[in-house]
PDB file with SEQRES, HELIX, SHEET and CRYST1 records, atoms N, CA, C and O in Angstrom:
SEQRES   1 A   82  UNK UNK UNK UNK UNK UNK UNK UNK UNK UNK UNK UNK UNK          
SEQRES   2 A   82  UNK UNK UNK UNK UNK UNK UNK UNK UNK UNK UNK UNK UNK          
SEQRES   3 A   82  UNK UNK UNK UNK UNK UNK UNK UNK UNK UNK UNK UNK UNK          
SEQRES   4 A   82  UNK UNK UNK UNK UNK UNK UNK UNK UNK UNK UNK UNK UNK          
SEQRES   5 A   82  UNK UNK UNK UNK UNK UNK UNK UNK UNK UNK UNK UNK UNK          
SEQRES   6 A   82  UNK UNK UNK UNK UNK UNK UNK UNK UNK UNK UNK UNK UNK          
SEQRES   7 A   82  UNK UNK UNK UNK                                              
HELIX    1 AA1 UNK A    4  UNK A    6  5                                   3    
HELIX    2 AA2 UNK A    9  UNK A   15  1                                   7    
HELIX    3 AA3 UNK A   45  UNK A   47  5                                   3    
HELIX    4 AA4 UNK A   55  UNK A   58  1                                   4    
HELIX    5 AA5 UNK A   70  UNK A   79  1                                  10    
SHEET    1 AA1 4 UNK A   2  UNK A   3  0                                        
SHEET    2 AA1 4 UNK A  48  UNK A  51 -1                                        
SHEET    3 AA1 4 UNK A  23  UNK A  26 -1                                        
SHEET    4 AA1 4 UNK A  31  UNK A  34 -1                                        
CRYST1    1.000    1.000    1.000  90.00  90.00  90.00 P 1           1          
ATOM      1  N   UNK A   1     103.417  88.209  88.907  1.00  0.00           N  
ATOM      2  CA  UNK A   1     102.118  87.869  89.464  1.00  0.00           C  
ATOM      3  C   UNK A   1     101.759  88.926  90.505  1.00  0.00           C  
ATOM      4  O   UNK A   1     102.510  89.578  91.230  1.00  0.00           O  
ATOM      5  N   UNK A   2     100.696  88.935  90.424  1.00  0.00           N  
ATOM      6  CA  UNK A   2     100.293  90.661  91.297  1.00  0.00           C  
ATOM      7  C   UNK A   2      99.116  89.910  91.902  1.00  0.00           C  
ATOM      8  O   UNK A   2      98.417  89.252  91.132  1.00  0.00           O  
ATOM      9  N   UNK A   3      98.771  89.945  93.435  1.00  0.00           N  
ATOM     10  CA  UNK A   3      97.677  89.572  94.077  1.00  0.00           C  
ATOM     11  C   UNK A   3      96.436  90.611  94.110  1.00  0.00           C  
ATOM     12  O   UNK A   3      96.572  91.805  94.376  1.00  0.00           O  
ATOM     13  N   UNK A   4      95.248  90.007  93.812  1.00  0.00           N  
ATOM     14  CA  UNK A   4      94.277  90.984  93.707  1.00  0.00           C  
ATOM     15  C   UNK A   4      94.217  92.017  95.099  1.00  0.00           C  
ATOM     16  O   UNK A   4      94.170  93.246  95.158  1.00  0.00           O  
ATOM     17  N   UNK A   5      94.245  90.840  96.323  1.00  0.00           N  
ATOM     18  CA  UNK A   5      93.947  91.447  97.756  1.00  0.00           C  
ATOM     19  C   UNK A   5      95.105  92.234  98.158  1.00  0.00           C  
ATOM     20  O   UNK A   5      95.371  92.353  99.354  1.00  0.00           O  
ATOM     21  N   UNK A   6      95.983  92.913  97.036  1.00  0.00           N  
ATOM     22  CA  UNK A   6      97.215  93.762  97.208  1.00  0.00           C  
ATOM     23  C   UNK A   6      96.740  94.709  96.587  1.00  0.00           C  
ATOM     24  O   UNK A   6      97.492  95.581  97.020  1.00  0.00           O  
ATOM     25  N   UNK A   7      95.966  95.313  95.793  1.00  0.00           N  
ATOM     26  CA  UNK A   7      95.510  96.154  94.687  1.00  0.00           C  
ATOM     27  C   UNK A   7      94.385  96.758  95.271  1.00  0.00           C  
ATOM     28  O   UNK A   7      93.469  96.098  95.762  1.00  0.00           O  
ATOM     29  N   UNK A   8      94.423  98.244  95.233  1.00  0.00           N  
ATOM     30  CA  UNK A   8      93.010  98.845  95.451  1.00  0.00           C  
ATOM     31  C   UNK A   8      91.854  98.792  93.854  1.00  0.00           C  
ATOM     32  O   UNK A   8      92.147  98.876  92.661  1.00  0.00           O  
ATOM     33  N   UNK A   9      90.791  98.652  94.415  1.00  0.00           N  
ATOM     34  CA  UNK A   9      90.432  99.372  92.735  1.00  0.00           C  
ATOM     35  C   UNK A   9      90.629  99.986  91.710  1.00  0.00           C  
ATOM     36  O   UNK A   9      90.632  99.687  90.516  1.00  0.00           O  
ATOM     37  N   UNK A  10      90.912 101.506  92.676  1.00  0.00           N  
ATOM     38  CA  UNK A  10      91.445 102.529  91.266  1.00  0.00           C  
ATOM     39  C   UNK A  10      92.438 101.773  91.045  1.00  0.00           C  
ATOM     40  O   UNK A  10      92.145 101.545  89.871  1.00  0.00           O  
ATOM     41  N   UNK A  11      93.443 101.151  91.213  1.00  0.00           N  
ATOM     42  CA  UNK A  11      94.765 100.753  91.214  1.00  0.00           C  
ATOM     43  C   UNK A  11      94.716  99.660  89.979  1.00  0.00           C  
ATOM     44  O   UNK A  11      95.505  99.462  89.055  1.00  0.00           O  
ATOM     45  N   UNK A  12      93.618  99.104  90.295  1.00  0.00           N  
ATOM     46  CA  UNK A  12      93.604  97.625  89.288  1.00  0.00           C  
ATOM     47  C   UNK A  12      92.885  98.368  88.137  1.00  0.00           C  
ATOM     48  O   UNK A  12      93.396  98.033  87.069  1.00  0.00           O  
ATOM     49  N   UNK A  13      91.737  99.384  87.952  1.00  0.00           N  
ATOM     50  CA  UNK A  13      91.216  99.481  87.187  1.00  0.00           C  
ATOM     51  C   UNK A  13      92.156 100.444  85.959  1.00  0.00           C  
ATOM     52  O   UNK A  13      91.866 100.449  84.763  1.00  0.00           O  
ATOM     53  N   UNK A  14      93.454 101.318  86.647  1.00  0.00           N  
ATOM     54  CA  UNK A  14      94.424 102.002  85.860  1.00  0.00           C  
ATOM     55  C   UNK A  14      95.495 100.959  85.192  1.00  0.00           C  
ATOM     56  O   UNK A  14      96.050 101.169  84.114  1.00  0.00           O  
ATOM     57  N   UNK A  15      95.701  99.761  86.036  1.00  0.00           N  
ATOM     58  CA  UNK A  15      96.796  98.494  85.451  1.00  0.00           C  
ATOM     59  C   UNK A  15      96.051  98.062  83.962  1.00  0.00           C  
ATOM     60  O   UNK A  15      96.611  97.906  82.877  1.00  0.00           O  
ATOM     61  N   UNK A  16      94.697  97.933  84.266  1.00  0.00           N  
ATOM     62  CA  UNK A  16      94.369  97.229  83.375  1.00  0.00           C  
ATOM     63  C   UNK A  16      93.949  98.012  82.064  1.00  0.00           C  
ATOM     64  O   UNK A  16      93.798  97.389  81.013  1.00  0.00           O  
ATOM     65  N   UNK A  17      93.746  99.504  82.139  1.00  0.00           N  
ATOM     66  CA  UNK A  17      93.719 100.068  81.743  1.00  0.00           C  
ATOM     67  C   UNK A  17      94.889 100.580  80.551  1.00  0.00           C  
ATOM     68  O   UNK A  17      94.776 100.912  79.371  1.00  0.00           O  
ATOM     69  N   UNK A  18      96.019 100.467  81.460  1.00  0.00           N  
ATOM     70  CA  UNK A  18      97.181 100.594  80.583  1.00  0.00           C  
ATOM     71  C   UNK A  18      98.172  99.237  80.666  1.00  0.00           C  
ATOM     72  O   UNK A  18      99.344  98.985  80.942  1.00  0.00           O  
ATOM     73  N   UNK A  19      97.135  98.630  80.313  1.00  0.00           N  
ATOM     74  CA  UNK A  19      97.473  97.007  79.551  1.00  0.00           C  
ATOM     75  C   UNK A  19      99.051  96.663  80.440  1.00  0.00           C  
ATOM     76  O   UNK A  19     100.163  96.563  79.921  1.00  0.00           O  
ATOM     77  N   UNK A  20      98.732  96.547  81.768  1.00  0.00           N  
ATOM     78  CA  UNK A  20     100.028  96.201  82.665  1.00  0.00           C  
ATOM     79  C   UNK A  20      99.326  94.694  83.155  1.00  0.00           C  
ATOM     80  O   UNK A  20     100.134  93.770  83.061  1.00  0.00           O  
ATOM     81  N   UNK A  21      97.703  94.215  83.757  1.00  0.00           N  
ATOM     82  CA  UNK A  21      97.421  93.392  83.658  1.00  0.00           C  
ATOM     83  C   UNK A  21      96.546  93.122  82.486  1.00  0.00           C  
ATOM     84  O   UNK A  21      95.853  94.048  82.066  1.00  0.00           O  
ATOM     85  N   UNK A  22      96.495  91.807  81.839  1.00  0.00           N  
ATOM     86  CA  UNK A  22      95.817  91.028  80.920  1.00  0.00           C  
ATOM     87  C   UNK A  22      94.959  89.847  80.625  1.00  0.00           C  
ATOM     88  O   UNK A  22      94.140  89.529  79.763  1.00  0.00           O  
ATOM     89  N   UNK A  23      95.592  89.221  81.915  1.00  0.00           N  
ATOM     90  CA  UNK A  23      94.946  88.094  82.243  1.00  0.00           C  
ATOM     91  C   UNK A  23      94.948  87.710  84.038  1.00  0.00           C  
ATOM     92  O   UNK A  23      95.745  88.277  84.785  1.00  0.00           O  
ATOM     93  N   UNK A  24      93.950  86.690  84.547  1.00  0.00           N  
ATOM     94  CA  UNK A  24      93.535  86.960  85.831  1.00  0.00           C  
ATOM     95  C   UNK A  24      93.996  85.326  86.441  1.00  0.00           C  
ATOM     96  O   UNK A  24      93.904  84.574  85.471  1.00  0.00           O  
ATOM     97  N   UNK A  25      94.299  84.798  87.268  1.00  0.00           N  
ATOM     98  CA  UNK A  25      94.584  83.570  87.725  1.00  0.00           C  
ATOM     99  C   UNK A  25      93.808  83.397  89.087  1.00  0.00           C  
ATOM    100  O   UNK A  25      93.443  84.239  89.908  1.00  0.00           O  
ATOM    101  N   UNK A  26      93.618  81.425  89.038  1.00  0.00           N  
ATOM    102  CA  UNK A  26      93.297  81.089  90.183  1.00  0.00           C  
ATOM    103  C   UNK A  26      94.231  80.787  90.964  1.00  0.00           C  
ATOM    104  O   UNK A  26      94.986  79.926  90.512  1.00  0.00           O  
ATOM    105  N   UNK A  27      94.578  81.348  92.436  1.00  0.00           N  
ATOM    106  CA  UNK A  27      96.345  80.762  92.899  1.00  0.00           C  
ATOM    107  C   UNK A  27      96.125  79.569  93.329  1.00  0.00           C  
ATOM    108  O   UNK A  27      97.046  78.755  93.387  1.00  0.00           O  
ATOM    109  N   UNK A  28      94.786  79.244  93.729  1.00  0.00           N  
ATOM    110  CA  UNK A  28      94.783  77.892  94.735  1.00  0.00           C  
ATOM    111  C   UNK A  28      94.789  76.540  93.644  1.00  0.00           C  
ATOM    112  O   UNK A  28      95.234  75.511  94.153  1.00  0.00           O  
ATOM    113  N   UNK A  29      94.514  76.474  92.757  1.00  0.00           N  
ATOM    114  CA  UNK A  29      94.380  75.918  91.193  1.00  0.00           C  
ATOM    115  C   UNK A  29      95.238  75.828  90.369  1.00  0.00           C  
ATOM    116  O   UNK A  29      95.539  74.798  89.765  1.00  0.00           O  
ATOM    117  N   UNK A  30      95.826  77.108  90.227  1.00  0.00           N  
ATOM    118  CA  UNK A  30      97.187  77.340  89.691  1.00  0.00           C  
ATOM    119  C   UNK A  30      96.882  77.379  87.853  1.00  0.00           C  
ATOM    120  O   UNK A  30      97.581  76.888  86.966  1.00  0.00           O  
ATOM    121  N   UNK A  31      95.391  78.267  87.717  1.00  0.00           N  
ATOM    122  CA  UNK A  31      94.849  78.031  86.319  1.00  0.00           C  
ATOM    123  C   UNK A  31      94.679  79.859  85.763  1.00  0.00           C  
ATOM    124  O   UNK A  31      94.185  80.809  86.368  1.00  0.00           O  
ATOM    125  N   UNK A  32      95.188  79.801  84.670  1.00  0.00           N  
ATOM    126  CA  UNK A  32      94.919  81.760  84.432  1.00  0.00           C  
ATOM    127  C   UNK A  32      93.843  81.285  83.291  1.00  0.00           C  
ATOM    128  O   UNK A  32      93.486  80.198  82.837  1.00  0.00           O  
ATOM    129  N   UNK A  33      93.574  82.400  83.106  1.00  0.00           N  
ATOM    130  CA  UNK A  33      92.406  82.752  82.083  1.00  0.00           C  
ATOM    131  C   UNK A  33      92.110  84.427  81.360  1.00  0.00           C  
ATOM    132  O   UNK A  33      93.003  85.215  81.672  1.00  0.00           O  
ATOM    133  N   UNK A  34      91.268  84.879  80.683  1.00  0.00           N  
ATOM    134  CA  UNK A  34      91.014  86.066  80.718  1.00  0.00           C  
ATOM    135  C   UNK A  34      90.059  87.152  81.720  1.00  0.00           C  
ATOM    136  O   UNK A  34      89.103  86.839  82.430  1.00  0.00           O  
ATOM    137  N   UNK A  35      90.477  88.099  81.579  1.00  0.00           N  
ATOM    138  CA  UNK A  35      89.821  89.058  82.576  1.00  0.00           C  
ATOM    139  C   UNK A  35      87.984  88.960  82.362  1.00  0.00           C  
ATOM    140  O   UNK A  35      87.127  89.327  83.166  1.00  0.00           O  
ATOM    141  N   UNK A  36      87.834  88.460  81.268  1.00  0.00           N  
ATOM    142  CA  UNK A  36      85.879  88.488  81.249  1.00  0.00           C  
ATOM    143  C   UNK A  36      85.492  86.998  81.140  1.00  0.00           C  
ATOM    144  O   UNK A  36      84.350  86.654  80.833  1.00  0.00           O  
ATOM    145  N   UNK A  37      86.371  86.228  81.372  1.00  0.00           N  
ATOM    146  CA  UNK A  37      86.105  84.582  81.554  1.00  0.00           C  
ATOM    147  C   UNK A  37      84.964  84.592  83.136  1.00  0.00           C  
ATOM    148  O   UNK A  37      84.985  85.150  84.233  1.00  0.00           O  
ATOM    149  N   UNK A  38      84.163  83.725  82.485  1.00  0.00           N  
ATOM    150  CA  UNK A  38      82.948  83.591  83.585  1.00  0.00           C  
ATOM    151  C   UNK A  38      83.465  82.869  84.895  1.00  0.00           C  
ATOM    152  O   UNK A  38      82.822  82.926  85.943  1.00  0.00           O  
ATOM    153  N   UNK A  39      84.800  82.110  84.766  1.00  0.00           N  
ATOM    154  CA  UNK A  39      85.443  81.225  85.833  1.00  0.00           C  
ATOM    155  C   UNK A  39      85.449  82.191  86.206  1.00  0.00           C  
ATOM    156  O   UNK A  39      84.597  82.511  87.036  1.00  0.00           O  
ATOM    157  N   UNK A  40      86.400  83.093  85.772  1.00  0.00           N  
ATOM    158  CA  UNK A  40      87.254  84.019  86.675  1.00  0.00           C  
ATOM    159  C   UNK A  40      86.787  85.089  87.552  1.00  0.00           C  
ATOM    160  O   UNK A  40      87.211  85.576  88.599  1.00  0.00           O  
ATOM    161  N   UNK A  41      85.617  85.337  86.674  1.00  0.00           N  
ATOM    162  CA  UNK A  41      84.300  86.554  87.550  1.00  0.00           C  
ATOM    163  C   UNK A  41      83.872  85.796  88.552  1.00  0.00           C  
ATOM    164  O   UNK A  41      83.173  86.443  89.332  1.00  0.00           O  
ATOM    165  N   UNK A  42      84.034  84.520  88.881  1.00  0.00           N  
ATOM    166  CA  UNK A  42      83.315  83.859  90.263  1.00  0.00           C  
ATOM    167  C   UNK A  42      84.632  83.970  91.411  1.00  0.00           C  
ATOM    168  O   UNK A  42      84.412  84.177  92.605  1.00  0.00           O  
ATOM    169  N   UNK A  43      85.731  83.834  90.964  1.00  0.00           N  
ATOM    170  CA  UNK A  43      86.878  83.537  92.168  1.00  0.00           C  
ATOM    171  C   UNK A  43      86.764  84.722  93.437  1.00  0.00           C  
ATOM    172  O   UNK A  43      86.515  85.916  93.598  1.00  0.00           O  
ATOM    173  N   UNK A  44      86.944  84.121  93.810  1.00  0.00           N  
ATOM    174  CA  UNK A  44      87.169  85.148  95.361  1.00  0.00           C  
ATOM    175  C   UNK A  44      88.659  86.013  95.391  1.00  0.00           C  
ATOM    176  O   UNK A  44      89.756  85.586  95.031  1.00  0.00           O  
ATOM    177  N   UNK A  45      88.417  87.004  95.792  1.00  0.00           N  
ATOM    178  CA  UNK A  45      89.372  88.192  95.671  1.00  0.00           C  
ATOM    179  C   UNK A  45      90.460  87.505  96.323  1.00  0.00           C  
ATOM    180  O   UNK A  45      91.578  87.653  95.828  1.00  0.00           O  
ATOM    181  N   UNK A  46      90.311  86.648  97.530  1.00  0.00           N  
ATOM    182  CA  UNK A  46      92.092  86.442  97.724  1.00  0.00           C  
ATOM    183  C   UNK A  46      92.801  85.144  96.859  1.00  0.00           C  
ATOM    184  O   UNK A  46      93.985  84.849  96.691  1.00  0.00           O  
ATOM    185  N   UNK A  47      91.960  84.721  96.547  1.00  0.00           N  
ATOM    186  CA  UNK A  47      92.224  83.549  95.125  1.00  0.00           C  
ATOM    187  C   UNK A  47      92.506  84.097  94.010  1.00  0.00           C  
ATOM    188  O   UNK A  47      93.128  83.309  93.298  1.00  0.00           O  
ATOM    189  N   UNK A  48      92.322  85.147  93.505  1.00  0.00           N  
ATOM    190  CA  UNK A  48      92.787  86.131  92.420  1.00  0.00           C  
ATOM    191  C   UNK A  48      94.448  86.769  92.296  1.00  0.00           C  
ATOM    192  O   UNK A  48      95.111  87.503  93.029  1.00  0.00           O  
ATOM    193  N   UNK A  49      94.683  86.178  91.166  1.00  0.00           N  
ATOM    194  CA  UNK A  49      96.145  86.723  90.738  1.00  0.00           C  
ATOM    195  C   UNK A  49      96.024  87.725  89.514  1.00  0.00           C  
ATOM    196  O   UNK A  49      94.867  87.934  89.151  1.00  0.00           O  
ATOM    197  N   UNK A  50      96.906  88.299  88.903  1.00  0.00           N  
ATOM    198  CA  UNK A  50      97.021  88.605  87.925  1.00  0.00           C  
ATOM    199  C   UNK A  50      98.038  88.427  87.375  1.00  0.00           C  
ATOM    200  O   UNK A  50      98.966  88.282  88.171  1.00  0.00           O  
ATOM    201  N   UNK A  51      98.506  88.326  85.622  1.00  0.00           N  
ATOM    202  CA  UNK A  51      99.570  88.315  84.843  1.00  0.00           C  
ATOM    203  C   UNK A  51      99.460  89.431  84.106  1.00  0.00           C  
ATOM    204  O   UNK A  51      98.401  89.961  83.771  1.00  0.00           O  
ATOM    205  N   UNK A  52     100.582  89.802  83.844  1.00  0.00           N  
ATOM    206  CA  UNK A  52     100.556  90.320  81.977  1.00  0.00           C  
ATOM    207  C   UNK A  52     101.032  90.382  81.055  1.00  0.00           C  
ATOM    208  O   UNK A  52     101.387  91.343  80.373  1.00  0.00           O  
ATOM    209  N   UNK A  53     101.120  88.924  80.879  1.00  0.00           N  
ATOM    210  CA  UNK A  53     101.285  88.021  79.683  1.00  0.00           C  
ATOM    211  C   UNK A  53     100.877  86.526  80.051  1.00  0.00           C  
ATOM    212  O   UNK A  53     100.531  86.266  81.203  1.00  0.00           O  
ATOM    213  N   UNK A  54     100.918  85.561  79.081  1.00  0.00           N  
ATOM    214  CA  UNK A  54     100.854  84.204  79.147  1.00  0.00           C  
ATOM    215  C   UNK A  54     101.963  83.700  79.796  1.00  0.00           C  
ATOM    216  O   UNK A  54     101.976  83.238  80.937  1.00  0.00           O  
ATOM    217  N   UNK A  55     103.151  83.830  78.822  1.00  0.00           N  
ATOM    218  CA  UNK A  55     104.234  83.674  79.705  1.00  0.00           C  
ATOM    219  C   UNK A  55     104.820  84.007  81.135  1.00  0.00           C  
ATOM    220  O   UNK A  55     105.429  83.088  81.682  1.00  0.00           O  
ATOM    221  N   UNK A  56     104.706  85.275  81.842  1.00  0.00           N  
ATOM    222  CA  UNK A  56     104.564  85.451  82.734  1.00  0.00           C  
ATOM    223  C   UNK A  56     103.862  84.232  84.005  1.00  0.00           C  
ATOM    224  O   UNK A  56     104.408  83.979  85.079  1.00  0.00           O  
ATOM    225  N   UNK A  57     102.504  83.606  83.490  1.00  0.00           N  
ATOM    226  CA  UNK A  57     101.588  83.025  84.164  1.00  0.00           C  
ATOM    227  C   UNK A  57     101.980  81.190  83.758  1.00  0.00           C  
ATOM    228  O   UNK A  57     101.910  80.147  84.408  1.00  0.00           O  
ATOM    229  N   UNK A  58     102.252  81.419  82.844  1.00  0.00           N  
ATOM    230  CA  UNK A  58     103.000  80.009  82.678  1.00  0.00           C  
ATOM    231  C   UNK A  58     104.385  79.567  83.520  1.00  0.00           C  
ATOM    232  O   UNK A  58     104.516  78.489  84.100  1.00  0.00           O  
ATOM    233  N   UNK A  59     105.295  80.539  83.466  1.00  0.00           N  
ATOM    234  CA  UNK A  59     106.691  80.719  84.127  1.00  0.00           C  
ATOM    235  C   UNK A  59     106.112  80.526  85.782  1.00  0.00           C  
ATOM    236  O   UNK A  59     106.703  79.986  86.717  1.00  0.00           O  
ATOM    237  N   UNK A  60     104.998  81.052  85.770  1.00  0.00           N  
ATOM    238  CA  UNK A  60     104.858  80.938  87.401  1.00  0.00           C  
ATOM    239  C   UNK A  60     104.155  79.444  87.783  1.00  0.00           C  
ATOM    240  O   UNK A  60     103.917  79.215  88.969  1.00  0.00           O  
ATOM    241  N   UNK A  61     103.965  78.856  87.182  1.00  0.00           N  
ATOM    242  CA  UNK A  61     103.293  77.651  86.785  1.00  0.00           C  
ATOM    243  C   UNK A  61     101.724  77.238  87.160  1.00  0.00           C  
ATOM    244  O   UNK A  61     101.137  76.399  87.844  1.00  0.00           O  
ATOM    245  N   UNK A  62     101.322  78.686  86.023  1.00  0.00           N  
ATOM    246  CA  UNK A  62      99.406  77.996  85.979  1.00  0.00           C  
ATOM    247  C   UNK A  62      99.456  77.323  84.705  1.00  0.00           C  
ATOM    248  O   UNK A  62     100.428  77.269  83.952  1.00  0.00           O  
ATOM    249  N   UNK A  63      98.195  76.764  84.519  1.00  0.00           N  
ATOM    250  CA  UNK A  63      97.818  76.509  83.070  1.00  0.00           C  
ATOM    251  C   UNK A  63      96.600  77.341  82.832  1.00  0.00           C  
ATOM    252  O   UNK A  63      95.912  78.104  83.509  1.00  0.00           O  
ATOM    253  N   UNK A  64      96.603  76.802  81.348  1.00  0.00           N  
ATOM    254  CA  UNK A  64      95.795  77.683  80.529  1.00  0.00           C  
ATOM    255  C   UNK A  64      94.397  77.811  81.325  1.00  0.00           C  
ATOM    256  O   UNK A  64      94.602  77.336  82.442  1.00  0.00           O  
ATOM    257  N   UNK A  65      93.065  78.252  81.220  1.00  0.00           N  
ATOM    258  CA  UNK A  65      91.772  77.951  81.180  1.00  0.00           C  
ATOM    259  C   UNK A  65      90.919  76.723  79.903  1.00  0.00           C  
ATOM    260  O   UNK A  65      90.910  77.067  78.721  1.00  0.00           O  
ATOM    261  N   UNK A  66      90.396  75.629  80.235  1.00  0.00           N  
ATOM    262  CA  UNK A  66      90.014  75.224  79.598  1.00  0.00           C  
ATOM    263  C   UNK A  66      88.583  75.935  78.949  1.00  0.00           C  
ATOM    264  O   UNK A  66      88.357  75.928  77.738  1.00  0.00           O  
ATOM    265  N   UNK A  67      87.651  76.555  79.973  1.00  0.00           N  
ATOM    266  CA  UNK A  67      86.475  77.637  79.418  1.00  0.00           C  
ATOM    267  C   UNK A  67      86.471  78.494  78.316  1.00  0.00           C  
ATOM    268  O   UNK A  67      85.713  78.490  77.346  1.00  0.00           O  
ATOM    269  N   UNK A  68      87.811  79.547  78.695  1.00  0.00           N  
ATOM    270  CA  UNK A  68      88.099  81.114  78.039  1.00  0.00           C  
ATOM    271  C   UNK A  68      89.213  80.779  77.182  1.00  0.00           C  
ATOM    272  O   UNK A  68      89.425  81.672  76.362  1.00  0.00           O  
ATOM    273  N   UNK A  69      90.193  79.544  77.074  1.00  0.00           N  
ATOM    274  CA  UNK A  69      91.711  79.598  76.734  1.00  0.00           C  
ATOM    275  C   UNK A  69      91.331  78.233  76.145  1.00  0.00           C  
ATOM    276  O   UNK A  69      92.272  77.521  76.496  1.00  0.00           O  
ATOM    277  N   UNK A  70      90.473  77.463  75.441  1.00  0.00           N  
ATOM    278  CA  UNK A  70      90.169  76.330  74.514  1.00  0.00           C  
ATOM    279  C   UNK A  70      91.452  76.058  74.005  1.00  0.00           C  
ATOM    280  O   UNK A  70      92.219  75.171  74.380  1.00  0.00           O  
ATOM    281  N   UNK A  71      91.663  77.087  72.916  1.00  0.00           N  
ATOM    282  CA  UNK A  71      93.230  76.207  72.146  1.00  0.00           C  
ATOM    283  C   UNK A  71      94.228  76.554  72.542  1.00  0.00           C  
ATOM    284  O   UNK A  71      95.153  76.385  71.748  1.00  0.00           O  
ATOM    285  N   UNK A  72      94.492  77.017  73.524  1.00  0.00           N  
ATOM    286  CA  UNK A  72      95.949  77.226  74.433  1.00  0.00           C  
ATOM    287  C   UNK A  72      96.405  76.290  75.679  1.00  0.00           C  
ATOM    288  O   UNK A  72      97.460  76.100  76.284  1.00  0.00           O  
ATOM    289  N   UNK A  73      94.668  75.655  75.781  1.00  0.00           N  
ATOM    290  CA  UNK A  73      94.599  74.358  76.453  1.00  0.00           C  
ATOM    291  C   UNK A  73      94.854  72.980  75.820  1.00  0.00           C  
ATOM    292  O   UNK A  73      95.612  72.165  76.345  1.00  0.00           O  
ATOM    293  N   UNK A  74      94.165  72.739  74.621  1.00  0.00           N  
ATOM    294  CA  UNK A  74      94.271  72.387  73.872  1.00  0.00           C  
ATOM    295  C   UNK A  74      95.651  71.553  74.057  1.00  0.00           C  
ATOM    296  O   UNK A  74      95.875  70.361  74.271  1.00  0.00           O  
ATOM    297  N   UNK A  75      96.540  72.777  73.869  1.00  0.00           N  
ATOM    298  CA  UNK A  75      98.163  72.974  73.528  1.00  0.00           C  
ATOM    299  C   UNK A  75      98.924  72.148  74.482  1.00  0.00           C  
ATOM    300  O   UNK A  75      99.647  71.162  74.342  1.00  0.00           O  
ATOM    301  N   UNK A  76      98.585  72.771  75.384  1.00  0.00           N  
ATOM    302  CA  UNK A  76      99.027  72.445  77.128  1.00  0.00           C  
ATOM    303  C   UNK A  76      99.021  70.864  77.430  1.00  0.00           C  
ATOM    304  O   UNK A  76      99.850  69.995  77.696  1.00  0.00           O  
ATOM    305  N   UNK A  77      97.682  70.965  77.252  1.00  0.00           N  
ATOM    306  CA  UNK A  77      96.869  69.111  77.402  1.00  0.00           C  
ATOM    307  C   UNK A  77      97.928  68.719  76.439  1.00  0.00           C  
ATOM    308  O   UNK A  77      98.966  69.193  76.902  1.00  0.00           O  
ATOM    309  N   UNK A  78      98.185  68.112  75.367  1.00  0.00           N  
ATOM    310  CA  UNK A  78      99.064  68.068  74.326  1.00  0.00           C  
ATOM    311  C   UNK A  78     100.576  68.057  74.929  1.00  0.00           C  
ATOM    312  O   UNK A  78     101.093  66.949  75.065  1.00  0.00           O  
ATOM    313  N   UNK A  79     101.229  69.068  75.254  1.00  0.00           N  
ATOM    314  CA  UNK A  79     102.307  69.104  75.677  1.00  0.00           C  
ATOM    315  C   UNK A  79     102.645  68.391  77.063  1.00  0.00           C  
ATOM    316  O   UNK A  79     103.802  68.223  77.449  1.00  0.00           O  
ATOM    317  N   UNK A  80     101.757  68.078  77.618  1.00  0.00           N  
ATOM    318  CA  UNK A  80     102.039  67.418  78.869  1.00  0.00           C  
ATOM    319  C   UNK A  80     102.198  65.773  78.895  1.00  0.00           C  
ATOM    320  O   UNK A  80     102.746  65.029  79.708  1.00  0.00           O  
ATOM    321  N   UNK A  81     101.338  65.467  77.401  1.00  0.00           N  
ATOM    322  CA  UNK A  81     100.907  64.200  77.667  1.00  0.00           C  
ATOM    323  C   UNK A  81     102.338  63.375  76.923  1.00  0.00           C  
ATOM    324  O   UNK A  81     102.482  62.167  77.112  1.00  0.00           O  
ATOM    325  N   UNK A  82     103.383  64.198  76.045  1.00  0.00           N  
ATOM    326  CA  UNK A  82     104.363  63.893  75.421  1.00  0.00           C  
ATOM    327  C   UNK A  82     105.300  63.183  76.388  1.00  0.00           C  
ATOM    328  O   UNK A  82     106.389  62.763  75.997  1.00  0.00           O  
TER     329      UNK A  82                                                      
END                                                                             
């Protein structure tokens, strides 16, 4: 997990660039999603995490996005309720 308010621009825009981040998290929520998810374009920079991978962001314990991540939520919702 990589904090946004740790990252300069150029910095985030070369990670993501060479597919080191992939997906973006809320920390206070504890919810990831994708980098062009409309949630995620609203969060505030020190509420911003990053992963890069699912697993990664799962292991740290967010869940999916219900918006951007439908059937991975889906999944989640599902697996919890067992």
């Amino acid at each position: 997990m990589i904090k946004h308010s740790e990252l300069s621009s150029a910095s985030l825009k070369i990670q993501i660039k060479n597919k080191e981040i992939n997906l973006a998290g809320n920390s206070h929520l504890k919810i990831y999603g994708t980098l062009g998810c409309k949630s995620e374009k609203r969060l505030k920079k020190e509420n911003r995490v990053f992963f890069q991978s699912e697993s990664a962001a799962l292991e740290a314990g967010f869940r999916p996005c219900g918006n951007c991540l439908k059937e991975e939520y889906r999944k989640w919702i599902y697996s919890i309720k067992i």
